[in-house]
KEKOLMI-848879 format. One line per 8 residues: number of its first residue (from 1); for each residue x, y, z of C-alpha. Coordinates in pm, 1 decimal. Example, Ala and Ser with C-alpha at 12.3 -4.5 7.8 and 13.67 -1.06 7.14 Angstrom:
1	1230.0 -450.0 780.0; 1367.0 -106.0 714.0
// end
This chain:
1	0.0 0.0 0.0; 87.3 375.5 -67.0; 123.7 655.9 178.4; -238.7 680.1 166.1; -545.3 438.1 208.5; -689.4 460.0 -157.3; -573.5 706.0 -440.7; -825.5 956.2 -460.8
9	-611.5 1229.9 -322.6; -358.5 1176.4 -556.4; -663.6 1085.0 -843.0; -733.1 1462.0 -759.6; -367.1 1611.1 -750.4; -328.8 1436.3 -1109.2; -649.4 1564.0 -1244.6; -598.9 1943.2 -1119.8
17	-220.6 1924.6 -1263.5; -382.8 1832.3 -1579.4; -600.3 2137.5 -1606.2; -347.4 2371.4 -1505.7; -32.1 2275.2 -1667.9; 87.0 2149.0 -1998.7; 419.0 1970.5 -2104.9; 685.1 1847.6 -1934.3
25	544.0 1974.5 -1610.9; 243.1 1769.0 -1653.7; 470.5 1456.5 -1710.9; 672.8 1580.1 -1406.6; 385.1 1578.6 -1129.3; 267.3 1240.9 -1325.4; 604.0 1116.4 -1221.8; 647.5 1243.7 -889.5
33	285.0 1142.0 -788.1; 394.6 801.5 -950.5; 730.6 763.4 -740.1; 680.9 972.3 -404.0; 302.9 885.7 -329.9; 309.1 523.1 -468.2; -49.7 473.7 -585.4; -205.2 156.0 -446.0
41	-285.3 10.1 -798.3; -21.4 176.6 -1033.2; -146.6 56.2 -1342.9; -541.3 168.2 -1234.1; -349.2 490.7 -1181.0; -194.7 510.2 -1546.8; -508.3 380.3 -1712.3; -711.1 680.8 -1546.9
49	-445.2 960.0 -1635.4; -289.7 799.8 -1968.8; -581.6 939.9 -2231.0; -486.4 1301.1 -2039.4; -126.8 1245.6 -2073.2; -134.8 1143.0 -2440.0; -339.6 1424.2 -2538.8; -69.1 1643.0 -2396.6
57	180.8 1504.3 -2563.2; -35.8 1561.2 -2897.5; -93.7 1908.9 -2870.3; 274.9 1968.3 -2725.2; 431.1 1794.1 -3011.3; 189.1 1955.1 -3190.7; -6.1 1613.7 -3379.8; -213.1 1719.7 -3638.5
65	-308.8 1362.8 -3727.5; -360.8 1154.8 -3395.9; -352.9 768.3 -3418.4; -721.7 576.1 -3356.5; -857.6 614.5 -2969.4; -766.3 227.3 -2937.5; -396.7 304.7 -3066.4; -378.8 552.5 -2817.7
73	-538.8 386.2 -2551.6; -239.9 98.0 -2598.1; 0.2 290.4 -2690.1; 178.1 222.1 -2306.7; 113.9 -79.5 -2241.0; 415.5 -335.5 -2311.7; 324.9 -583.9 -2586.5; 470.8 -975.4 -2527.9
81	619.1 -1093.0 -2882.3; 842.5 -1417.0 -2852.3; 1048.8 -1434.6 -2571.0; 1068.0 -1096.2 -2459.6; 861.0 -781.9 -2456.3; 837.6 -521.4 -2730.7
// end
């Protein structure tokens, strides 16, 4: 378990960063949230920010043409192929 009982405080600290700052920062507090507050389920915790995250990275790299919703959606998830992962 994290510092705290359940994530929703730092559910809420992700989802006000999101709405208030763009880029790298954004990544940053992802990252430090990730690392310093240890979410109880890590991977519910990336699944609930990711879409937010990805979109940022869009309009920061500045995609004109972003891939389908279900590339997106996959597009951090490790893929198993052979022996090893991808």
């Amino acid at each position: 378990m994290g510092l705290l009982e359940d994530d929703t405080e730092i559910d809420k600290a992700m989802e006000e960063a999101a709405s208030i700052r763009f880029g790298p920062a954004l990544r940053d507090t992802f990252v430090t949230l990730f690392i310093y507050c240890r979410p109880a389920n890590p991977l519910h915790f990336w699944e609930t920010h990711e879409v937010a995250l990805c979109m940022n990275l869009m309009q920061w790299d500045k995609v004109s043409n972003p891939s389908p919703p279900s590339a997106v959606a996959t597009a951090g998830k490790p893929r198993k192929t052979g022996i090893g992962f991808a």
